[in-house]
Structure formats: C-alpha cells, structure tokens
C-alpha angles and dihedrals in degrees: 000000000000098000134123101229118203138201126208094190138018116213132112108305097041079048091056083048097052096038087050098047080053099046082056098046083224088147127359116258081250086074103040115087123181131185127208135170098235133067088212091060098039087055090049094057094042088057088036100053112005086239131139118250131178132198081225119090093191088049095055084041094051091046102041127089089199117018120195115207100218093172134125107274087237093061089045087100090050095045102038087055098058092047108048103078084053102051113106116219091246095053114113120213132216126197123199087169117128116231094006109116131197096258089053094052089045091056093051094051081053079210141084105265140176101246142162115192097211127190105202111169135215103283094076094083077069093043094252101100119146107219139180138196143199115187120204122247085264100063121090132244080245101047091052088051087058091055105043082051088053090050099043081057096083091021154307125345138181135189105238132178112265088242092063090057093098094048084057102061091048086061109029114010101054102011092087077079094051087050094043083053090054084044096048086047102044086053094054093051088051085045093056087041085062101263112138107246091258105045087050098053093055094053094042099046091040089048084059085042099052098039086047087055089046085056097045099037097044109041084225116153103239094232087064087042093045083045090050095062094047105088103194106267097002135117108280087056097058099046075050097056088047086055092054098048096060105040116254096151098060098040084056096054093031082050099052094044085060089052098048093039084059097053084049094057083041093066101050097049 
C-alpha cells in the first residue's frame, strides 16, 4: 500500500492500529504519523513503533493519504476545525469516535469529504478486535478495500450499513464488558470451589476462548455446540438449567438493547 497513513490521536486504540498495519507490513514506519497532545506519549510511540509523530494535527492532515480521527467524540468540534482547511480532496478519513455519524462529521468539515465511520472494539490491542465500517457515498470501491485490509490487520472486520452502527456497538463494541463480566463470575465460582484466583481466570477466559473459536471455526449454530456438551442427566445440563432459571438469556439481550438504545440517544444529543 503506498499510503501515508496518518494518526489524529495516539492512545490505545490508534496504538493497536498502528501496531497492527506494521505487524502486516501493509506500509513501512517511515509512512505512518501520529499527533498527540503530550510529549510523554509522542516519545512512547516513537520508541514503540519507529514512527513519526508531531505535536501538530494540520501537519499530520496535510502529510497523510488516509487520516484516522482517534480522538474522544467530545474534542471532534475542536479538531475538525483545525483540520479542515488542511484536508486534500483526495484524504480519506477515518473515524473510530463513538455516537458521531457521518453526517455529523460531514457537518462539521463544512465540505464534502472521503470518509468511513468505522466501530473497532478492545481486543485489538491483542490483535482480536471485531470492526466494522460504513463508508460514505464518496469513498471508492478501492479505498474501502485498503481499509478493510488495515482493519482485518488486528482483527475482523465487516461493511455495514450506516444504520447498524449502532447494533454494532451493542454486540461488539461494548459487549468485551459484558464477557469480562461471565469471566469475572465464572472465577469466582472456581475460587469458592477452592481454585487459587489465578488459576481460576485462565480456565475460565481460555474456556470463552476456546468455545468462541468452536462457534467461528465450525460453522456450528451455538445452540448444537452448547447441546453437544449436555450429556442427558449429566452436569452441563444442569448448570444449564440454573442459567435458565435465573434468566441469563434475557438479561443478555435486555442488557445489549440498553446499550444500543443509549448509543442511539447518544447520537441525537
């Protein structure tokens, strides 16, 4: 890929990018900048990662092919402004921002621009984040390929409709809390069981590892993986049954459309 590929931002999620474009060897460190407020963190990407950075936003705009805006939604006004006499025609934008659509984005350019509103989640600072990205109607068939390729770097990624954005973030964006949650409980189970903490958070995280893999890698519905595991009359059923009984299913789902319905409200504010 023959891009400069540029960075407003430089906090975890812009670091898991980056780590991942390099991983991939999809451009060299010599054609990735980053900006960030601090000395302290521009220093720590430059021994990181061997990129350039710069304590100027329009200098990292003016240099990048594609420039992701990996700022807090609420600093989006401020940024935007000091970019968007520096954008070429030809820049395309990236956004990672919760709530901020891309006809908000757009508005605050107060120009047409190339841009992909894009949801990755957490895991990609382990290089296992669920995106997904909506381009807007100026953005070419070839410059979404190259960003989906930067995405599927540190992860999966899938095109959705603009209007599913906030679905997404229900069931991937902000669902790693909900699994941390399932992990955290099923520890403390094996704790009061008698397994040292430890112990207990490695069996039960690689135990969601291992049945997530089972789901993706199979093809399998979860409802015959989850039966396979169920001998009649045997232990799993009846954790099952307990499971059932009190309700984990709805609160799940109850759970997610909260969450959903808040990014919702989130975008109309």
């Amino acid at each position: 890929m023959d891009k400069t590929i540029g960075f407003i931002g430089g906090g975890n999620m812009a670091s898991a990018i980056i780590g991942g474009i390099l991983k991939a060897g999809l451009v060299p460190k010599s054609q990735i900048i980053a900006t960030a407020k601090t000395e302290q963190t521009r220093r720590s990407l430059q021994e990181r990662f061997g990129i350039r950075t710069a304590s100027s936003n329009p200098e990292a705009a003016k240099a990048a092919d594609i420039l992701f805006l990996a700022v807090k939604p609420h600093l989006f006004p401020e940024i935007i402004g000091e970019l968007t006499g520096c954008i070429r025609p030809d820049t395309l934008l990236v956004s990672i921002a919760a709530g901020q659509s891309i006809a908000t984005i757009e508005k605050l350019f107060r120009k047409d621009v190339r841009l992909i509103r894009a949801m990755p989640n957490t895991p990609a600072l382990v290089g296992e984040a669920m995106s997904a990205l909506s381009p807007n109607r100026f953005v070419s068939e070839e410059e979404l390929t190259e960003t989906v390729a930067i995405f599927e770097s540190f992860g999966a990624c899938e095109v959705v409709p603009e209007a599913m954005m906030d679905t997404v973030i229900g069931v991937s964006g902000s669902s790693p809390a909900y699994v941390y949650l399932f992990i955290e409980a099923m520890a403390d189970a094996a704790v009061a069981d008698g397994m040292p903490r430890t112990m207990a958070y490695k069996f039960a995280a690689q135990s969601v590892l291992g049945a997530a893999k089972m789901v993706l890698e199979t093809g399998t519905h979860p409802g015959a993986l989850k039966d396979a595991v169920c001998s009649p009359g045997g232990t799993t059923i009846e954790a099952v049954a307990a499971l059932e009984e009190q309700g984990l299913r709805n609160a799940v789902i109850k759970a997610q459309r909260a969450c959903v319905q808040k990014a919702k409200d989130m975008g109309q504010a």
